[in-house]
Chimera marker file (.cmm) of the C-alpha trace (Angstrom):
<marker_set name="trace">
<marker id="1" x="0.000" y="0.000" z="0.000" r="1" g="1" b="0" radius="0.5"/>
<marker id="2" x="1.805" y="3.602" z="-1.057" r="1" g="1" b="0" radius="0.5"/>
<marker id="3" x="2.931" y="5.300" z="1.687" r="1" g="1" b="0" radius="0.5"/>
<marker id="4" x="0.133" y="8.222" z="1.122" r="1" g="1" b="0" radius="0.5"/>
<marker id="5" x="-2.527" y="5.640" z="1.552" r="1" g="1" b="0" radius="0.5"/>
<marker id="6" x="-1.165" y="4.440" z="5.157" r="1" g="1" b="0" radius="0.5"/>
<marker id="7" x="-1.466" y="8.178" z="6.075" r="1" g="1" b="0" radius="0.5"/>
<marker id="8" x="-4.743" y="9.146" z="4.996" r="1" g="1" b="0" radius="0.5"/>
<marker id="9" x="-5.938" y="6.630" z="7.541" r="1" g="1" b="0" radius="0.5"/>
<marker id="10" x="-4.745" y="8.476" z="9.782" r="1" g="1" b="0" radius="0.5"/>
<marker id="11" x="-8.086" y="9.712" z="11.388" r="1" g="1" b="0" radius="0.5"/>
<marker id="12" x="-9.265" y="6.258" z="12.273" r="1" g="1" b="0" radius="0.5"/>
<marker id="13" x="-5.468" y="4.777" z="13.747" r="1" g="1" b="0" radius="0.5"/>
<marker id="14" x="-5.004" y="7.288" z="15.799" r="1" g="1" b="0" radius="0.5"/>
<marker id="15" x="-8.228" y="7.037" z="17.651" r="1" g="1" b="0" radius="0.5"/>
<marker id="16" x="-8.284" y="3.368" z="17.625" r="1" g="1" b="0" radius="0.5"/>
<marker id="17" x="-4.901" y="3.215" z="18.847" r="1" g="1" b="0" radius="0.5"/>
<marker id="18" x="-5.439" y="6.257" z="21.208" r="1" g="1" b="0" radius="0.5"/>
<marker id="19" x="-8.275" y="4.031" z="22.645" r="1" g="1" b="0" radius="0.5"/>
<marker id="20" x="-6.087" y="0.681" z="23.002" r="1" g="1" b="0" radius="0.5"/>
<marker id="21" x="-2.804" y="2.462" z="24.380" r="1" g="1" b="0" radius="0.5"/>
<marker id="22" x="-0.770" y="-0.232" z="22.120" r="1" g="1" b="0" radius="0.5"/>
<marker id="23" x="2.238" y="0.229" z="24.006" r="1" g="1" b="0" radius="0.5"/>
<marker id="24" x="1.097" y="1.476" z="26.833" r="1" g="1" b="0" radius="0.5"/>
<marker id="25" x="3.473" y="3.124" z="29.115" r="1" g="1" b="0" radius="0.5"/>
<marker id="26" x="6.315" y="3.145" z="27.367" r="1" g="1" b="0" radius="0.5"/>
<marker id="27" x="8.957" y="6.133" z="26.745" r="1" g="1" b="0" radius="0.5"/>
<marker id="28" x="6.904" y="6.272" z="22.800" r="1" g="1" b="0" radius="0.5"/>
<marker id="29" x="3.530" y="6.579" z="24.509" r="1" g="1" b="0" radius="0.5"/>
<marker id="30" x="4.919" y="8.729" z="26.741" r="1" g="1" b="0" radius="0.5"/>
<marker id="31" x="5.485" y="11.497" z="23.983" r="1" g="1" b="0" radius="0.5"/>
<marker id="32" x="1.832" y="11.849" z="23.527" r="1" g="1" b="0" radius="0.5"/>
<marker id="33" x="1.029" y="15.489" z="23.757" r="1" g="1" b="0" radius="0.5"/>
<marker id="34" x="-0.537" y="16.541" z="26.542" r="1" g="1" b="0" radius="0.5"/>
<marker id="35" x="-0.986" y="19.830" z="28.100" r="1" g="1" b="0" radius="0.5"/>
<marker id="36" x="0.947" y="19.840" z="30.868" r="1" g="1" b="0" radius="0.5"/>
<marker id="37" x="4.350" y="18.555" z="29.327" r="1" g="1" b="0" radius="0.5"/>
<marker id="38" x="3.823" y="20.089" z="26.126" r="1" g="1" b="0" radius="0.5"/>
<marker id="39" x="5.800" y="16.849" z="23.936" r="1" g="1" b="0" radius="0.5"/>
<marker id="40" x="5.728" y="15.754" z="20.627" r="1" g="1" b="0" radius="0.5"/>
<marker id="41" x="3.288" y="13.068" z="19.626" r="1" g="1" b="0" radius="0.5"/>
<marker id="42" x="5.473" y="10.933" z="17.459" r="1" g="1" b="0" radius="0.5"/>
<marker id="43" x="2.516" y="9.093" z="16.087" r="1" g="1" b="0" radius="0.5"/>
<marker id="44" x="0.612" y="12.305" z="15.250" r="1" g="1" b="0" radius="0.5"/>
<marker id="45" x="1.259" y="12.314" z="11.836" r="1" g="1" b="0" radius="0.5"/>
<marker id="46" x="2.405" y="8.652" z="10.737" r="1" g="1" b="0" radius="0.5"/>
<marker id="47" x="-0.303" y="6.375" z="13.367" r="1" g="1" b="0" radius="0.5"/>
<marker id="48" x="0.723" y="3.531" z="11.297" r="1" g="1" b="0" radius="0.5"/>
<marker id="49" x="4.281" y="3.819" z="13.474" r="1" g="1" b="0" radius="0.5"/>
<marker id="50" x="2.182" y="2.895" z="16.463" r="1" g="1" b="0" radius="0.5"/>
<marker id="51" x="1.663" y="-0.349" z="15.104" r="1" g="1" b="0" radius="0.5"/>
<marker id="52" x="5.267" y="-0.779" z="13.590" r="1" g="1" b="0" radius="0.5"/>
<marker id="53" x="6.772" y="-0.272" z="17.379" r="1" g="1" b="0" radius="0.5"/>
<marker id="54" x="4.599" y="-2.991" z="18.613" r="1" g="1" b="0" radius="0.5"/>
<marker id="55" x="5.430" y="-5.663" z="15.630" r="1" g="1" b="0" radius="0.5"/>
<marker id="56" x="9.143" y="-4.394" z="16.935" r="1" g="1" b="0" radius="0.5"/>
<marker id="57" x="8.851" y="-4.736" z="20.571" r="1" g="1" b="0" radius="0.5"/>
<marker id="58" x="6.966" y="-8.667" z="19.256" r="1" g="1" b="0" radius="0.5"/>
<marker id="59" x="10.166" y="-9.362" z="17.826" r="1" g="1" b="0" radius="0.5"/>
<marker id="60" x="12.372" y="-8.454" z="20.591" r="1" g="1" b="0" radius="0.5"/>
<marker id="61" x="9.881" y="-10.332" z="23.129" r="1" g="1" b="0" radius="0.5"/>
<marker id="62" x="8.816" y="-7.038" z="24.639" r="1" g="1" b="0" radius="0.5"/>
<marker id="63" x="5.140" y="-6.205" z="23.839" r="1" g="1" b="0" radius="0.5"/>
<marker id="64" x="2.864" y="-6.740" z="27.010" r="1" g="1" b="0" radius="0.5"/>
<marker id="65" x="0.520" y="-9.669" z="26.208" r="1" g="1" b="0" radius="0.5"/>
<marker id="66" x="-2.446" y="-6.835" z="26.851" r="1" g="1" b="0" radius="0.5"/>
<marker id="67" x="-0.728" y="-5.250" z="23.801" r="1" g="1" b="0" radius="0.5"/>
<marker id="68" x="-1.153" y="-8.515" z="21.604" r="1" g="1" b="0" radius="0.5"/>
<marker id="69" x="-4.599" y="-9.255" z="22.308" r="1" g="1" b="0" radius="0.5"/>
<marker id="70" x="-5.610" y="-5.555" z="21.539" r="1" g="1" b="0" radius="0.5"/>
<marker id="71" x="-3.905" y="-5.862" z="18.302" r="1" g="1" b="0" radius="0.5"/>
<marker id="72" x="-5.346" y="-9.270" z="17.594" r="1" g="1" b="0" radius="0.5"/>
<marker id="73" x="-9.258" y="-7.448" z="18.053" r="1" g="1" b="0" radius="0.5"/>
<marker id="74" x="-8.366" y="-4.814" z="16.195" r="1" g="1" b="0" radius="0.5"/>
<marker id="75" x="-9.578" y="-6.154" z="12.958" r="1" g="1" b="0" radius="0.5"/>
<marker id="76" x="-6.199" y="-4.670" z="10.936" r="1" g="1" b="0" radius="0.5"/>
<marker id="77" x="-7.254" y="-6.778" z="7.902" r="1" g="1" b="0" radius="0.5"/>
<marker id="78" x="-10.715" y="-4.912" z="7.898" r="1" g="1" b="0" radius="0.5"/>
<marker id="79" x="-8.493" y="-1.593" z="7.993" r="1" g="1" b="0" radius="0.5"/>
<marker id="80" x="-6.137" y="-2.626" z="5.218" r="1" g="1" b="0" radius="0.5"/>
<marker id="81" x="-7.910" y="-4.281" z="3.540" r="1" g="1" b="0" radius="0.5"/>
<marker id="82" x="-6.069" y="-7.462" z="3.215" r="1" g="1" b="0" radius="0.5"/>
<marker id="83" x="-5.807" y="-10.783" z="2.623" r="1" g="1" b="0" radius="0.5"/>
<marker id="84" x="-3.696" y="-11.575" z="5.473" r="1" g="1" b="0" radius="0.5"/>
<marker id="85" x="-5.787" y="-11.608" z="8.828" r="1" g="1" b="0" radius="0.5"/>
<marker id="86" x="-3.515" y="-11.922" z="11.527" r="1" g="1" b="0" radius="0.5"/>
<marker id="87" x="-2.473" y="-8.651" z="12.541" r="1" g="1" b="0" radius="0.5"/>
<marker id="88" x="1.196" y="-9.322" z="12.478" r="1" g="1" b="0" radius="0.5"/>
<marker id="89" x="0.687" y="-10.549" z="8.943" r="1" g="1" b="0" radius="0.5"/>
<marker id="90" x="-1.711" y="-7.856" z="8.137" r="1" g="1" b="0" radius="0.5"/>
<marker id="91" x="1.071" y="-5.449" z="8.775" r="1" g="1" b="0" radius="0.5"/>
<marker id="92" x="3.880" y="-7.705" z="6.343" r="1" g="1" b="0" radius="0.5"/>
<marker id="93" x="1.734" y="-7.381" z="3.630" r="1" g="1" b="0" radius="0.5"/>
<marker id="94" x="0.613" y="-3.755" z="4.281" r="1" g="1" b="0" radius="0.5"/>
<marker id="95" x="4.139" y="-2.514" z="4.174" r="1" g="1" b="0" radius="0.5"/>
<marker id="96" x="5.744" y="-5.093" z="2.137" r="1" g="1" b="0" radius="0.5"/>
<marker id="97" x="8.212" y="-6.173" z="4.453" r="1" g="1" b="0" radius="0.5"/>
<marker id="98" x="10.648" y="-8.748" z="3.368" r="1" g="1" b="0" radius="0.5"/>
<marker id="99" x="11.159" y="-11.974" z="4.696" r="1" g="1" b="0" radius="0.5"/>
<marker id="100" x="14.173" y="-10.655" z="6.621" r="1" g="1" b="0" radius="0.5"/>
<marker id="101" x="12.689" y="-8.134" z="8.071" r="1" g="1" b="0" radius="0.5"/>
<marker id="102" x="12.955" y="-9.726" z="11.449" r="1" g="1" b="0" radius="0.5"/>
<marker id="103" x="16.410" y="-10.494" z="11.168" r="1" g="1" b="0" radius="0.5"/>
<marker id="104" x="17.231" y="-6.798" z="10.741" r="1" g="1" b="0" radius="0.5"/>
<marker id="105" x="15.160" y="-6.051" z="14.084" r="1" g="1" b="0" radius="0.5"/>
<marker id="106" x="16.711" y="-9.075" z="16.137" r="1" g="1" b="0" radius="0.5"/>
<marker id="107" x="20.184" y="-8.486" z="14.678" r="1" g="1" b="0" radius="0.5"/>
<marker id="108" x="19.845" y="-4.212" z="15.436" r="1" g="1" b="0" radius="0.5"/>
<marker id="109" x="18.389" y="-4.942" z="18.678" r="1" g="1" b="0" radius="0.5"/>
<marker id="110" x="21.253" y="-6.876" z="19.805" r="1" g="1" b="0" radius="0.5"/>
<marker id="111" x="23.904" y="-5.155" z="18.044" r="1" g="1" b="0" radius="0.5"/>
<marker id="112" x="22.141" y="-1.463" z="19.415" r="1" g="1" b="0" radius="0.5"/>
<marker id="113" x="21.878" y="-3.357" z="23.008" r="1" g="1" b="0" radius="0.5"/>
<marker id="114" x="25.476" y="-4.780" z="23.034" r="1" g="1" b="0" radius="0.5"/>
<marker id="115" x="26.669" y="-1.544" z="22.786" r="1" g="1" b="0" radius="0.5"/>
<marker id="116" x="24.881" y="0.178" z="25.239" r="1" g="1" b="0" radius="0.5"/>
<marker id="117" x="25.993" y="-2.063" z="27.542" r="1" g="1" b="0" radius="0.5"/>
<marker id="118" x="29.692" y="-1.385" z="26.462" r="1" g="1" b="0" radius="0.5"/>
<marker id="119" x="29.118" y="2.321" z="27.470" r="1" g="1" b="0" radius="0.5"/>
<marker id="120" x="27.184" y="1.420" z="30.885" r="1" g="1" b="0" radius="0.5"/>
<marker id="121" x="24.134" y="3.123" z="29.499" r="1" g="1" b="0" radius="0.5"/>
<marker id="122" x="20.353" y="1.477" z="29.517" r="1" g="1" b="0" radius="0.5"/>
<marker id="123" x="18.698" y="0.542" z="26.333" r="1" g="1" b="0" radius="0.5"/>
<marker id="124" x="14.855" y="0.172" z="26.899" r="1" g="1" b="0" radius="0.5"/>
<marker id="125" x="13.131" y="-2.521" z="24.424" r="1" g="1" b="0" radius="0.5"/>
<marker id="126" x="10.681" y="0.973" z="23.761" r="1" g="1" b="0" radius="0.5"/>
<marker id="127" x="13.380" y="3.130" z="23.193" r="1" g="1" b="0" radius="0.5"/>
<marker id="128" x="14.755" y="0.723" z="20.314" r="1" g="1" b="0" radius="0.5"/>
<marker id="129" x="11.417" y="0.104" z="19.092" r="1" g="1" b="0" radius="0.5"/>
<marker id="130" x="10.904" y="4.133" z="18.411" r="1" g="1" b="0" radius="0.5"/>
<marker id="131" x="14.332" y="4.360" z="16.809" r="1" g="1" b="0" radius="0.5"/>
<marker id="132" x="13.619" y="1.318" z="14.556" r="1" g="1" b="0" radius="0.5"/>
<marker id="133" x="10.433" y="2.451" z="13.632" r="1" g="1" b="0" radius="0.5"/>
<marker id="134" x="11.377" y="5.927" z="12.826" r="1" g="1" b="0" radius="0.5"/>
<marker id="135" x="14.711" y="4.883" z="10.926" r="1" g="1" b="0" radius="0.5"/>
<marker id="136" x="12.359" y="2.545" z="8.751" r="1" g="1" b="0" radius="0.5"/>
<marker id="137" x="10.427" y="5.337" z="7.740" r="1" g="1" b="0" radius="0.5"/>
<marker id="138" x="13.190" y="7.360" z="6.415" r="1" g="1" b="0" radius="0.5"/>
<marker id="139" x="13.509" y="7.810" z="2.926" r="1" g="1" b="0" radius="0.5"/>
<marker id="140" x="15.941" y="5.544" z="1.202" r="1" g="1" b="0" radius="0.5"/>
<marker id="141" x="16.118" y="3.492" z="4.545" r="1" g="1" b="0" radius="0.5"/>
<marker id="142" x="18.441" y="1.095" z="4.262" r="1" g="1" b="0" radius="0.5"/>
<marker id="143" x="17.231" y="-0.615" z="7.448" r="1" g="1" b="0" radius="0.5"/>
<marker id="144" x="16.543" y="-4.030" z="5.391" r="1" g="1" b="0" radius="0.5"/>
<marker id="145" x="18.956" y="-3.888" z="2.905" r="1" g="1" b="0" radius="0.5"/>
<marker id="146" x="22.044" y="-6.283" z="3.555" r="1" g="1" b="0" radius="0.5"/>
<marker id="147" x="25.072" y="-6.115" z="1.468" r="1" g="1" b="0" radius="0.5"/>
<marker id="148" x="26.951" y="-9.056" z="0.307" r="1" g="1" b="0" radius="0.5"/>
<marker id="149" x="27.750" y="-11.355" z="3.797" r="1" g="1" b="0" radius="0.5"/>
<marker id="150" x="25.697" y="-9.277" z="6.164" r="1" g="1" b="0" radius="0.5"/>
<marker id="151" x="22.994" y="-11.357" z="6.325" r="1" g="1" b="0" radius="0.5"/>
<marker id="152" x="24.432" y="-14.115" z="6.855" r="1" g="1" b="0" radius="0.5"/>
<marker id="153" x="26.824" y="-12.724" z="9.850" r="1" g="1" b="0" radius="0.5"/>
<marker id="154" x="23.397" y="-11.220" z="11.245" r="1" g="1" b="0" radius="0.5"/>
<marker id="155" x="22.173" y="-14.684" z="11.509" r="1" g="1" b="0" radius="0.5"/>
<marker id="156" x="24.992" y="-15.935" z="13.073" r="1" g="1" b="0" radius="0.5"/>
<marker id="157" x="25.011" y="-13.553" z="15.915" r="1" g="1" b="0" radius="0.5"/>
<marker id="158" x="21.407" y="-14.107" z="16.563" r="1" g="1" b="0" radius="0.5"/>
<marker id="159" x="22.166" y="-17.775" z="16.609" r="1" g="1" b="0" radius="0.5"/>
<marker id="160" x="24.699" y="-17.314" z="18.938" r="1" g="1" b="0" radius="0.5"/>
<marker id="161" x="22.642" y="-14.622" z="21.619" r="1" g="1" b="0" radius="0.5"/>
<marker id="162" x="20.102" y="-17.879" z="21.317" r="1" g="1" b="0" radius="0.5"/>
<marker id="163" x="22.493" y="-20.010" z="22.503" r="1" g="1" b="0" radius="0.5"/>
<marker id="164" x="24.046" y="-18.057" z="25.010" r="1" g="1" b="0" radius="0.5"/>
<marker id="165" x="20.359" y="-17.390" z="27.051" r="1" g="1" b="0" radius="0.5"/>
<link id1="1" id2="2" r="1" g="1" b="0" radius="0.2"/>
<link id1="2" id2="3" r="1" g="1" b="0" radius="0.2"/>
<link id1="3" id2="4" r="1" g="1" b="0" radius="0.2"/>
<link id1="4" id2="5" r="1" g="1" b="0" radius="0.2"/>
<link id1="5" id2="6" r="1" g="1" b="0" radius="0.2"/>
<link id1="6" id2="7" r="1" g="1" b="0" radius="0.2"/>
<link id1="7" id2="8" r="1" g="1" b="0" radius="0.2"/>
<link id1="8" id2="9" r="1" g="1" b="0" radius="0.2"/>
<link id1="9" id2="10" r="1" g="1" b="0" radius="0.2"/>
<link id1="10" id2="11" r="1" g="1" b="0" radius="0.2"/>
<link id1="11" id2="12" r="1" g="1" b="0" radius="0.2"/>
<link id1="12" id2="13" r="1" g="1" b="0" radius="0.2"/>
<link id1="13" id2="14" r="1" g="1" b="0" radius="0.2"/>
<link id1="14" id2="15" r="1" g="1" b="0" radius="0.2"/>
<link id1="15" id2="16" r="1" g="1" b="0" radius="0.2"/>
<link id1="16" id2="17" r="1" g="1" b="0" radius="0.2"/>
<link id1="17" id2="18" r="1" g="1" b="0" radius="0.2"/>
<link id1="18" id2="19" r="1" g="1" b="0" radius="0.2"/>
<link id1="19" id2="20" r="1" g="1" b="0" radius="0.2"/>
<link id1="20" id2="21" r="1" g="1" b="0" radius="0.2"/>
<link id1="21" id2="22" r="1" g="1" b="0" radius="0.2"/>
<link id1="22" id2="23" r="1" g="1" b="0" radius="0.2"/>
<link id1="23" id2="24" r="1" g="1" b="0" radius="0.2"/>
<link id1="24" id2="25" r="1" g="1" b="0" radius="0.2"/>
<link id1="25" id2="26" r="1" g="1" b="0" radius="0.2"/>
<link id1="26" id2="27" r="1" g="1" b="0" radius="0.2"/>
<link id1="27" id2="28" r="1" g="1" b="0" radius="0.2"/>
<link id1="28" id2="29" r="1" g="1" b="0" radius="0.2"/>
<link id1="29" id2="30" r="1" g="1" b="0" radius="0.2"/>
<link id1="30" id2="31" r="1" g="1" b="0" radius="0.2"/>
<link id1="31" id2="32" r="1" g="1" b="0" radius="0.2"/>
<link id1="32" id2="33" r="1" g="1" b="0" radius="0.2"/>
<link id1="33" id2="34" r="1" g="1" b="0" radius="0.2"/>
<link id1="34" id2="35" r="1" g="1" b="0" radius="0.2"/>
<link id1="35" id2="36" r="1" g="1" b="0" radius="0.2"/>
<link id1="36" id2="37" r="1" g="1" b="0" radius="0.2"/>
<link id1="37" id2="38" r="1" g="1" b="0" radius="0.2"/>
<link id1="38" id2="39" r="1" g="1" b="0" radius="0.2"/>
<link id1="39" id2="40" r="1" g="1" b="0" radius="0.2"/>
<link id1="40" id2="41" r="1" g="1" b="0" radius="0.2"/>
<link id1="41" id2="42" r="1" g="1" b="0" radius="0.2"/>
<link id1="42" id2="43" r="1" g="1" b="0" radius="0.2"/>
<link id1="43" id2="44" r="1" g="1" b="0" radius="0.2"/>
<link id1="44" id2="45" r="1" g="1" b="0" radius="0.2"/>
<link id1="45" id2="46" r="1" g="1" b="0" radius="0.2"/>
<link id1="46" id2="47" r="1" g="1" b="0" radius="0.2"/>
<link id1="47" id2="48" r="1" g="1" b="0" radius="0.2"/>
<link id1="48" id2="49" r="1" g="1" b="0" radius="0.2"/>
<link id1="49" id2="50" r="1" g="1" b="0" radius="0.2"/>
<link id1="50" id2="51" r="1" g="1" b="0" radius="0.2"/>
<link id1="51" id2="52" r="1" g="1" b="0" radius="0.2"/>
<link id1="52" id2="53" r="1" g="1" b="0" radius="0.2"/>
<link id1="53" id2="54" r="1" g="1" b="0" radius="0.2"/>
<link id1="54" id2="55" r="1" g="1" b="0" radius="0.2"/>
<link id1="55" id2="56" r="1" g="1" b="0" radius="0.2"/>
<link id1="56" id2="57" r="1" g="1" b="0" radius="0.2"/>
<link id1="57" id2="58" r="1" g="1" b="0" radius="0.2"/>
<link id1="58" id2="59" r="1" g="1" b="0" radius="0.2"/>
<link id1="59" id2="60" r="1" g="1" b="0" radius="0.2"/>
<link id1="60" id2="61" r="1" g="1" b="0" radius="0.2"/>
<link id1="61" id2="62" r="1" g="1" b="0" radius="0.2"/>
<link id1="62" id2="63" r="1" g="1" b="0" radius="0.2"/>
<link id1="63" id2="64" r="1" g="1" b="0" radius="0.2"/>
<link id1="64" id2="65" r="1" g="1" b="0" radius="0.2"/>
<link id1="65" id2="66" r="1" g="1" b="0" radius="0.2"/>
<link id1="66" id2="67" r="1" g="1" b="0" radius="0.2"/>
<link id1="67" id2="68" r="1" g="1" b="0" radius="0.2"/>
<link id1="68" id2="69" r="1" g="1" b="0" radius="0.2"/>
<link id1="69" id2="70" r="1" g="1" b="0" radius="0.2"/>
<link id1="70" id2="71" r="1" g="1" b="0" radius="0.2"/>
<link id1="71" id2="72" r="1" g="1" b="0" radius="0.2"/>
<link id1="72" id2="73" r="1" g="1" b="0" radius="0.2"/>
<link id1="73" id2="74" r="1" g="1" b="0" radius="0.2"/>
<link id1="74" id2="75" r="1" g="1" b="0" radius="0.2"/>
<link id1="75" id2="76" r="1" g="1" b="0" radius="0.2"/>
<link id1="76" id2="77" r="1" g="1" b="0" radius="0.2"/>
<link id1="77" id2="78" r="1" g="1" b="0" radius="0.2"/>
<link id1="78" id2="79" r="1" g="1" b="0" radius="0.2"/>
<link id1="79" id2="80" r="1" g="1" b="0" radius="0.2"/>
<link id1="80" id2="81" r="1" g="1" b="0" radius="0.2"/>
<link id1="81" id2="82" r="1" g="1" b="0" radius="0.2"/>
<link id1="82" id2="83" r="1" g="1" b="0" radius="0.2"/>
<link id1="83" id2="84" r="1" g="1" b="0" radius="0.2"/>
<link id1="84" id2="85" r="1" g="1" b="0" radius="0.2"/>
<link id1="85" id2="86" r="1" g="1" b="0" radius="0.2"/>
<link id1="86" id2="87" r="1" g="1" b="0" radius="0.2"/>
<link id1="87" id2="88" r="1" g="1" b="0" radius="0.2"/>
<link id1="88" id2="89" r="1" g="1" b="0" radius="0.2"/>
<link id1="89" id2="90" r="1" g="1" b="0" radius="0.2"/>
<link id1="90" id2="91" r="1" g="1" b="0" radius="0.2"/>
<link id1="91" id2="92" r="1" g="1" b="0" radius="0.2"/>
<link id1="92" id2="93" r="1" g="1" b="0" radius="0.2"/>
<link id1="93" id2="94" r="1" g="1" b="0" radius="0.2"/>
<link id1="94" id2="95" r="1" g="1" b="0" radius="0.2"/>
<link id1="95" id2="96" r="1" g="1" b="0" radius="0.2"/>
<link id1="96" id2="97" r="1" g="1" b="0" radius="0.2"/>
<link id1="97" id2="98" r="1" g="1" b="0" radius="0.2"/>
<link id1="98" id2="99" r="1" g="1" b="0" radius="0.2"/>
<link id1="99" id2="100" r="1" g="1" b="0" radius="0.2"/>
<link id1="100" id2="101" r="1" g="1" b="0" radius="0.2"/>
<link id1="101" id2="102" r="1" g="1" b="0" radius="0.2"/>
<link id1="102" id2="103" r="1" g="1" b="0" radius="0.2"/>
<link id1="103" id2="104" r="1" g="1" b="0" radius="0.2"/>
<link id1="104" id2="105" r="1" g="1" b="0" radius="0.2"/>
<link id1="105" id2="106" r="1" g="1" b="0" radius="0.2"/>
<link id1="106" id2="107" r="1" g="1" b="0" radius="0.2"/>
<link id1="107" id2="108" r="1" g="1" b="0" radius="0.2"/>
<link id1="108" id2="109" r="1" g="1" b="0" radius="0.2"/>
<link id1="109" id2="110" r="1" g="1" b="0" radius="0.2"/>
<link id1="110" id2="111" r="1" g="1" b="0" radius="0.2"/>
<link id1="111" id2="112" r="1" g="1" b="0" radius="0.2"/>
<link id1="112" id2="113" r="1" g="1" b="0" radius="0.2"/>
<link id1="113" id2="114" r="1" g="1" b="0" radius="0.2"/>
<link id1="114" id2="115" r="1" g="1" b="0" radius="0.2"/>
<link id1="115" id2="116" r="1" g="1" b="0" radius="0.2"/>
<link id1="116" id2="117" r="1" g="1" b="0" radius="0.2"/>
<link id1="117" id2="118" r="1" g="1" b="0" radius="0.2"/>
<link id1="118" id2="119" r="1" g="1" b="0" radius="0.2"/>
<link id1="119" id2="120" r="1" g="1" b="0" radius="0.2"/>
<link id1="120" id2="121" r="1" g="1" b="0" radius="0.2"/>
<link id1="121" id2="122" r="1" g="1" b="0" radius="0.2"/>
<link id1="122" id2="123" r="1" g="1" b="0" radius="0.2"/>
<link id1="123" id2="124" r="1" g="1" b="0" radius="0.2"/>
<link id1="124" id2="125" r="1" g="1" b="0" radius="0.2"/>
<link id1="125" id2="126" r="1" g="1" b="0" radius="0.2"/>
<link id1="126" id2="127" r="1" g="1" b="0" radius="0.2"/>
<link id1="127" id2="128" r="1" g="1" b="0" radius="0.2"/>
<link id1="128" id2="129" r="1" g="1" b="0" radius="0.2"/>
<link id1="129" id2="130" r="1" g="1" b="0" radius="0.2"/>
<link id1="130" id2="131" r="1" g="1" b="0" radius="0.2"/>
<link id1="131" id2="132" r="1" g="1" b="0" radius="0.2"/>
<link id1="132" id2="133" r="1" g="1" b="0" radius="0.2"/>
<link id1="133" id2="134" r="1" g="1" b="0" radius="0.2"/>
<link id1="134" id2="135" r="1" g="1" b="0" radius="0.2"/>
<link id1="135" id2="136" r="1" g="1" b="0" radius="0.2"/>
<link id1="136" id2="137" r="1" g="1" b="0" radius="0.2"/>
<link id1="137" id2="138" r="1" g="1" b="0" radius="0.2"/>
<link id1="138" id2="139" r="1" g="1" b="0" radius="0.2"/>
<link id1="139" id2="140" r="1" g="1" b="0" radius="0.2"/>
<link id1="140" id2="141" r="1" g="1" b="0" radius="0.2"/>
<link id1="141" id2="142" r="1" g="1" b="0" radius="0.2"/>
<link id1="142" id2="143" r="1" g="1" b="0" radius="0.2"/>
<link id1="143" id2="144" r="1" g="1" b="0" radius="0.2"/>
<link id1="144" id2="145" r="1" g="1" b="0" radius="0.2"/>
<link id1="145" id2="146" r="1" g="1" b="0" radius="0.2"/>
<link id1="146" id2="147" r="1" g="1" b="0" radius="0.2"/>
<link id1="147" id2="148" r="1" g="1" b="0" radius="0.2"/>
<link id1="148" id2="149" r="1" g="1" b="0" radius="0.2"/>
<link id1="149" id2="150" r="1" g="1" b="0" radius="0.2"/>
<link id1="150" id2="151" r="1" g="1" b="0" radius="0.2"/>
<link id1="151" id2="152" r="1" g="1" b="0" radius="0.2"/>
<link id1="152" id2="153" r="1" g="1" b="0" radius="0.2"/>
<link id1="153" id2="154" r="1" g="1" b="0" radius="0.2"/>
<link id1="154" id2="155" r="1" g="1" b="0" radius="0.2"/>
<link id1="155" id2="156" r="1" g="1" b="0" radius="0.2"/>
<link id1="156" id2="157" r="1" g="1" b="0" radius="0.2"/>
<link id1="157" id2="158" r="1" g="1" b="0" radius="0.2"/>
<link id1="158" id2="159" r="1" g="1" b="0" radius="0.2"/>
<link id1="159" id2="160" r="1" g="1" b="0" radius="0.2"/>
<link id1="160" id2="161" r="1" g="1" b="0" radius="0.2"/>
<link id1="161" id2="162" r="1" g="1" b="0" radius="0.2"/>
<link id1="162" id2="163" r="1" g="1" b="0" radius="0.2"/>
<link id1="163" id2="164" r="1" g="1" b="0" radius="0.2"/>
<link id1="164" id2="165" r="1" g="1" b="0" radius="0.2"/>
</marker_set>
């Protein structure tokens, strides 16, 4: 679906998602405007973003199962209109995400994560899930592209963070 098509649904996603709190309570909810803090709502302009942190935070194991079965009565296919039904599916076909799409969220997450770490800094699930998101939605993202051998090393690191659990 062209990108202009995701936004003009705008109206209805951001209510319904207003009204579910997808991610409720984390640092990207959190930016919701509101009068006393004055913030940005990231999700303002581009709801559908809403929906790409939670299929994120899914990935990494971090969306609340209150989160899932919201998304799950949603009725997403109904919304965009596809064939797919199940909402993480609903959102692959909506966007046209590859079959290694997850790969490049696992392998970022833990690459993103590892490095944190390294510099004694937290790195909230959330917090990746915004900077994913909003880094997918760049123009000319590269966030899914893998030159020759990176996709490969990706799933070997993955592999071995499995292992090492």
């Amino acid at each position: 679906m062209p990108r202009h098509a995701l936004l003009s649904m705008k109206k209805f996603l951001v209510s319904a998602l207003a009204l579910v709190g997808v991610v409720a309570g984390s640092p990207a909810q959190q930016t919701v405007q509101s009068a006393e803090t004055g913030a940005v709502d990231r999700y303002k302009n581009e709801p559908i973003k809403r929906l790409v942190d939670a299929y994120v935070l899914d990935v990494v194991g971090a969306l609340p199962l209150s989160s899932e079965a919201t998304l799950e009565r949603m009725n997403l296919q109904r919304v965009f209109k596809t064939k797919a039904s199940e909402w993480h599916q609903v959102l692959r076909e909506t966007l046209g995400l590859s079959d290694t799409f997850d790969t490049a969220i696992l392998d970022l997450w833990l690459r993103w994560n590892a490095a944190a770490r390294a510099e004694g800094k937290p790195y909230s699930a959330e917090l990746f899930a915004s900077q994913f998101t909003d880094n997918y939605f760049v123009d000319g993202s590269q966030i899914d592209v893998w030159p020759p051998g990176a996709l490969e090393a990706a799933k070997m690191r993955i592999a071995a963070a499995q292992l090492n659990r």
